[in-house]
C-alpha positions in Angstrom: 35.3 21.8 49.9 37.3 25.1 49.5 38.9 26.1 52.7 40.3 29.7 53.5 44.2 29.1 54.7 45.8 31.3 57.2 44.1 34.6 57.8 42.9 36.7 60.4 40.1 39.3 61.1 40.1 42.3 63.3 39.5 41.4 66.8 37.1 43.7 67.3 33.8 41.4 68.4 31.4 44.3 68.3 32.4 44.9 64.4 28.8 44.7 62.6 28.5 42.5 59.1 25.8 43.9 58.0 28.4 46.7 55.9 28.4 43.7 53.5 25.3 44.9 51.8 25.6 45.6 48.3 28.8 43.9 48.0 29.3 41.5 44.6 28.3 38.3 45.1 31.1 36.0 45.8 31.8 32.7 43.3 28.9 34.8 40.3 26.6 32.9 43.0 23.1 35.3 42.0 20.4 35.6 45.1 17.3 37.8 44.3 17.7 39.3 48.0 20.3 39.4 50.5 19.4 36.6 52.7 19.3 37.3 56.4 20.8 34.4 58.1 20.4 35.1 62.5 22.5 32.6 64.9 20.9 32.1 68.2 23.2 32.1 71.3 23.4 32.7 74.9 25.9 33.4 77.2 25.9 30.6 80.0 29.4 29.5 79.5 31.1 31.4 76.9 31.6 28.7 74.2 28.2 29.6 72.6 29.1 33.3 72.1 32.8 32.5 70.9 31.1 30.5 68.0 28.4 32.9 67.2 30.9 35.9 66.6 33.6 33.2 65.3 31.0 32.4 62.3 30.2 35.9 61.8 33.7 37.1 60.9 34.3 34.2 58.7 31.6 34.9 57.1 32.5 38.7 56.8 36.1 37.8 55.4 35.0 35.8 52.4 32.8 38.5 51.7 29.1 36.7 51.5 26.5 38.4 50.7 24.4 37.9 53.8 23.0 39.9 56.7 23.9 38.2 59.2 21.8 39.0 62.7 23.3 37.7 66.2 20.4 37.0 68.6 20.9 36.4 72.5 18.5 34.3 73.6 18.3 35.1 77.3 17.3 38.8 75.6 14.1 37.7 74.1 12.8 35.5 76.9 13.6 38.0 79.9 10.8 37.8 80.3 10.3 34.0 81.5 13.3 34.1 83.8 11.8 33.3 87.2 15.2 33.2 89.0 15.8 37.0 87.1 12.3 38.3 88.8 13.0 37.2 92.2 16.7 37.5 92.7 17.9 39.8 89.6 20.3 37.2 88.6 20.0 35.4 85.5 20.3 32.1 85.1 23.1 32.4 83.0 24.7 34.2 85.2 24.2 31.1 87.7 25.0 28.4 85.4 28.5 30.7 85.1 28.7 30.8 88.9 28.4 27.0 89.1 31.4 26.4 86.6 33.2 29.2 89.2 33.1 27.5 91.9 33.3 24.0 90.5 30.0 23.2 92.1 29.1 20.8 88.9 28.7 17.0 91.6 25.2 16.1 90.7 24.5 18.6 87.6 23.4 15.7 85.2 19.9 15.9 88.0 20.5 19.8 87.9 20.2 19.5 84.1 17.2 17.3 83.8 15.3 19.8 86.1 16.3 22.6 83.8 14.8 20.5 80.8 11.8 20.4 82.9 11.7 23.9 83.6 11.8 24.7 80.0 9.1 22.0 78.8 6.6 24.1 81.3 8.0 26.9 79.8 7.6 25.8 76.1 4.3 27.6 75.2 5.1 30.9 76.3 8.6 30.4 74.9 7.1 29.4 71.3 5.2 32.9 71.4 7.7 35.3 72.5 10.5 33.5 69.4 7.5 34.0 66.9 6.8 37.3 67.5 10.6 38.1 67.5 10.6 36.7 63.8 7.8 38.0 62.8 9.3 41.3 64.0 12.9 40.8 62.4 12.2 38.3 59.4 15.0 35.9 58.7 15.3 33.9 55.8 17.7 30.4 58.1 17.6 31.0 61.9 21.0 28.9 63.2 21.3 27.8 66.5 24.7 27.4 68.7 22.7 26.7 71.7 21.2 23.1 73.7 17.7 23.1 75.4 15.9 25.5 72.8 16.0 24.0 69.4 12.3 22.3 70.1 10.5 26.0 70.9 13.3 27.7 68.5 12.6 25.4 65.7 8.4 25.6 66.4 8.8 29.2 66.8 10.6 29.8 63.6 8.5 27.4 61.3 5.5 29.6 62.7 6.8 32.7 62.0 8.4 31.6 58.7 7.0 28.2 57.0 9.3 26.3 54.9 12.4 28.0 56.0 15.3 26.2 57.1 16.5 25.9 60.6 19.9 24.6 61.8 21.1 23.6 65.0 25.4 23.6 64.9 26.5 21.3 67.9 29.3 23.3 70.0 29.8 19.6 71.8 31.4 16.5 70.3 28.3 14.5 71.4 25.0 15.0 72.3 24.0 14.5 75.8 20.2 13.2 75.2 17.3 13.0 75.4 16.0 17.0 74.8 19.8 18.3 74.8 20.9 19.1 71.2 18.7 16.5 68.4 15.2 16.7 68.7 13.2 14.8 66.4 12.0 17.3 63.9 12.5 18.9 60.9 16.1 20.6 61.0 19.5 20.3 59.3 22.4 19.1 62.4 26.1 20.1 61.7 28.0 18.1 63.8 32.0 17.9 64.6 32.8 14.3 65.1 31.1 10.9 63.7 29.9 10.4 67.3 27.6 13.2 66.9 26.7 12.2 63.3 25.7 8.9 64.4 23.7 9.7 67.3 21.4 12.4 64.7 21.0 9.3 62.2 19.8 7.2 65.4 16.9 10.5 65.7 15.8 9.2 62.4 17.3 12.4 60.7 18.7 11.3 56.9 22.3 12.2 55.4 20.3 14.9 53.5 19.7 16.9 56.7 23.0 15.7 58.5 26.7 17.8 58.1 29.9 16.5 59.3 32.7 19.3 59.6 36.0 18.4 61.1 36.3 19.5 64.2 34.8 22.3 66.1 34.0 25.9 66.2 37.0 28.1 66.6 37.9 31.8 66.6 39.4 32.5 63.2 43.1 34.0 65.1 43.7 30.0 66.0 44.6 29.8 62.3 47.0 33.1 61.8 50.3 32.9 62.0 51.9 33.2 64.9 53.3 36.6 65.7 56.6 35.6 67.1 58.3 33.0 67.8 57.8 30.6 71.0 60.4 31.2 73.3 60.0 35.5 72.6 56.6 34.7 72.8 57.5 33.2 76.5 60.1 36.2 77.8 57.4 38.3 76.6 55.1 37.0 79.8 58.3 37.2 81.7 58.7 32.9 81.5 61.8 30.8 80.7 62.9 30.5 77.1 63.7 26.5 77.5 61.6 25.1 80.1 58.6 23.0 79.4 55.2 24.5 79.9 51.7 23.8 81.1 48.8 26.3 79.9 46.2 26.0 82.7 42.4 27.0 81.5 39.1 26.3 82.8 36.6 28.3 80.3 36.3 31.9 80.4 35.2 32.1 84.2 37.7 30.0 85.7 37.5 27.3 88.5 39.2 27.2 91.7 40.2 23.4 91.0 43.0 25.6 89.4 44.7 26.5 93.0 44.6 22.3 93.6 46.5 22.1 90.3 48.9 25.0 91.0 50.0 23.4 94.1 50.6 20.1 92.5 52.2 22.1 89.6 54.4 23.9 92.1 55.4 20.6 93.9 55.9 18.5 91.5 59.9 19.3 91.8 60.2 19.2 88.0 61.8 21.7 85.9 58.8 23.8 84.3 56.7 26.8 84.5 53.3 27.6 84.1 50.7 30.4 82.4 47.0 30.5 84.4 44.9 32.1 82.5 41.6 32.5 85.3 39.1 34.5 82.8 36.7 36.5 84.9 37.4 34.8 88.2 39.6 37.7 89.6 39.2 36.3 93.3 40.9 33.4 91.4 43.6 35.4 89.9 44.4 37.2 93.0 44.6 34.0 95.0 47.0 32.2 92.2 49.4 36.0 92.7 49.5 35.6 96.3 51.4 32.9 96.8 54.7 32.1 97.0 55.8 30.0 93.8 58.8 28.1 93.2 58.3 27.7 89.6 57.9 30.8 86.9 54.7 31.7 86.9 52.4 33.9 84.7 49.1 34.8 85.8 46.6 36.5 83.7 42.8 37.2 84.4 40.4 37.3 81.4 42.0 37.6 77.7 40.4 37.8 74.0 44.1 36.7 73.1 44.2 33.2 74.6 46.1 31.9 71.4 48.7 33.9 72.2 49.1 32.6 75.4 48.7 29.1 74.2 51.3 29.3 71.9 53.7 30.2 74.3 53.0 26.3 76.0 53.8 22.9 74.9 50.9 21.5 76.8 47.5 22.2 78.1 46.1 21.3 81.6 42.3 22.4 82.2 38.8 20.6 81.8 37.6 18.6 79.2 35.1 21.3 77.6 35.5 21.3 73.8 36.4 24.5 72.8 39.3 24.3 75.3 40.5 20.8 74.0 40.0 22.3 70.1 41.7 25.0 70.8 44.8 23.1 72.5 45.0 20.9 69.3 44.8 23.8 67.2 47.9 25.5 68.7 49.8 22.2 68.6 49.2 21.2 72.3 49.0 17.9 74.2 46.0 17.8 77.0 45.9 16.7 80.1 42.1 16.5 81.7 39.9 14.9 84.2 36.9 12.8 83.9 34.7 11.9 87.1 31.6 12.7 89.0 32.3 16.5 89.2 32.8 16.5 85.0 29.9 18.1 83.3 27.9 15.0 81.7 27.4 16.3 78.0 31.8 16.9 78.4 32.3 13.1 79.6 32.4 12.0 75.7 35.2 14.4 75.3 37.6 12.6 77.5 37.0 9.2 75.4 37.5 11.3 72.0 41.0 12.6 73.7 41.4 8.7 74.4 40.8 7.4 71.4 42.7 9.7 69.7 45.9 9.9 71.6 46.2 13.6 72.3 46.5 13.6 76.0 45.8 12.1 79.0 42.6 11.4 80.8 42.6 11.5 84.5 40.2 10.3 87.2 41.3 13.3 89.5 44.3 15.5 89.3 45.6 14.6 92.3 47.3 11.9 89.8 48.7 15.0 88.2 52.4 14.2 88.8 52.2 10.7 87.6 50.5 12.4 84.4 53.0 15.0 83.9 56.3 12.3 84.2 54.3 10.9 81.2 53.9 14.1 79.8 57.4 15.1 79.9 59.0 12.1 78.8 60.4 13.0 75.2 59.0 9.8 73.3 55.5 10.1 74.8 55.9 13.6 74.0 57.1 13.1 70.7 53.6 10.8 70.1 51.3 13.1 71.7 52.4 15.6 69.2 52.0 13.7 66.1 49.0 12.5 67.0 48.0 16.2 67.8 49.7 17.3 64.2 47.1 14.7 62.8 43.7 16.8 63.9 42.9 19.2 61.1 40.2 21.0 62.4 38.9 23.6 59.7 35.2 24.0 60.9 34.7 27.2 61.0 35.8 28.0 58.1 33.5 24.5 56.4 29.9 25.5 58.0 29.4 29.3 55.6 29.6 26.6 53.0 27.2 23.9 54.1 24.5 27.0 54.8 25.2 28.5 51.1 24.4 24.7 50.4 21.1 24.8 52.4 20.1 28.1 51.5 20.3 27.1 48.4 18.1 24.4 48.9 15.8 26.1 50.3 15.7 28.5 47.1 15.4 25.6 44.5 12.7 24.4 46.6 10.7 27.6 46.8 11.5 28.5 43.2 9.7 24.8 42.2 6.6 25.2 44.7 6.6 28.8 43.1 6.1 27.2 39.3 4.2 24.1 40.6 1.3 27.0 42.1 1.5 29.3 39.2 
């Protein structure tokens, strides 16, 4: 499979793909029509939206001759949100909260009532997705998204029989039942052979099953770096020589980051730290208050985390996996918990990072000083970072091939049903 080495596309998230039209067709590849290819994501966590617009500039900068249409989900079924009619809040925007304020004790129950909610919701759901694409044909509808792929899929096949629909797991695992694999007709692209296996135990075939190597991440996680380590660290006002810990908990944060900055900051080793706290600006302003005895660099929410991660040699944060992929990807060790308070469908995570030797799995970080002395010591080190050298994670840049391959299918299969009628 070809893979695009090194590059990097503007930053700018809003920049719209649809300037491709006309373009030549890359590889003398010939399509009648530009297909229109829409991937489905919402915005609870931020994972699902970093791999929509990720897969939208890739596909931009090899220059394929899609339209390619990004479609929020929590836009088209406003009008379903119960928790949006009486409070004004999405839920979203609560699910977000939650992962704030690290209230995630008991969300596997929390989850299976949110399944529930959306099979009573199924129907209604089914209608309002048809009548989006019957509104705004697409010729593959791709989703980055859990919970939806049942109505999404039924909703799709109504409003546009025979075409192909693709769910793209943004989790090593699935979390079943009713999470990610359904048990219908659909193509799965999944990022480790846990995932693969666990589609084929669904009943879906190898036809209708894609294994990439890794998962979804932003195309600058690939560049080059822009300077070297230790400028990159004077340049956030850190120590040139002293080891350091990246601590991230997703794009909103989690105040289980002020438990680990005290343990950081008493650790009495010789480091310094970067706290990147996303959106959480009560967060932010707590970690800036205090009185630290290590260097310290606090930032609040950044579109430039790879900068910041290359500045560290290791990563300290939860187990979600973007946040693990994009660790690896910048060369760095992890460090992350694994008990009641993890998010269930990010528990297989921590066995991955197990099994294969790029970190350290916790039961609470209150063992984070025994974990760091393992950490820091140079042979461990030295391990952790070839085994971390070994993950080639290229997915992003895999998946605009296997959906030419499935578009093209789909093409071949219409072309023959279009001779077999005539």
């Amino acid at each position: 499979m070809e893979l695009i080495e090194h590059m990097r596309v503007p930053r700018n998230q809003e920049r719209h793909l649809n300037c491709l039209r006309g373009r030549p067709l890359l590889r003398g590849r010939i399509w009648a029509n530009m297909p229109t290819i829409d991937f489905v994501f919402h915005d609870a966590g931020g994972g699902h939206r970093n791999a929509a617009f990720a897969l939208r500039d890739v596909i931009g900068s090899q220059q394929r001759p899609w339209k390619v249409g990004l479609v929020q989900l929590q836009d088209v079924l406003d009008p379903l949100d119960l928790l949006r009619r009486l409070t004004g809040v999405r839920i979203q925007e609560c699910y977000n909260k939650i992962l704030e304020n690290g209230w995630t004790l008991g969300t596997t129950g929390l989850l299976r009532v949110l399944q529930g909610t959306i099979w009573l919701y199924h129907r209604p759901s089914v209608r309002l997705l048809e009548k989006y694409w019957r509104e705004h044909p697409a010729d593959m509808v791709v989703s980055i998204i859990p919970h939806f792929n049942r109505a999404l899929r039924e909703a799709y096949a109504l409003a546009a029989p025979g075409r192909p629909f693709v769910t793209i797991l943004t989790d090593m695992a699935d979390f079943p039942p009713r999470f990610w694999i359904e048990r219908q007709e659909q193509f799965l692209i999944c990022g480790t052979e846990r995932a693969v296996e666990q589609a084929r135990a669904f009943g879906h075939d190898d036809a209708h099953i894609f294994r990439t190597s890794g998962m979804i991440l932003k195309p600058d996680f690939y560049a080059a770096a822009k300077s070297g380590r230790e400028t990159r660290r004077r340049e956030l006002g850190l120590e040139a020589d002293l080891p350091t810990a990246i601590v991230l908990f997703g794009g909103h944060g989690s105040k289980v980051m002020l438990e680990i900055a005290e343990r950081l900051d008493s650790s009495g080793r010789r480091l310094q730290a970067i706290f990147i706290c996303g959106r959480n600006e009560r967060l932010a302003a707590r970690l800036r208050a205090r009185h630290w005895r290590i260097p310290v660099h606090i930032k609040g929410f950044t579109t430039t985390v790879f900068d910041d991660m290359w500045a560290a040699d290791f990563f300290i944060g939860k187990p979600g996996p973007g946040s693990i992929s994009e660790a690896l990807a910048m060369g760095l060790p992890v460090i992350v918990e694994c008990n009641a308070w993890t998010m269930p469908q990010e528990r297989y995570n921590t066995e991955w990072v197990r099994e294969k030797q790029v970190g350290i799995v916790l039961r609470s970080f209150r063992g984070l000083e025994a974990a760091l002395a393992e950490m820091l010591q140079p042979e461990r080190f030295a391990r952790f970072r070839a085994q971390v050298a070994a993950q080639r994670n290229r997915a992003v840049f895999e998946i605009p091939e296997i959906l030419e391959q499935i578009l093209e299918r789909a093409s071949a299969r219409e072309g023959t049903s279009t001779k077999r009628d005539g």
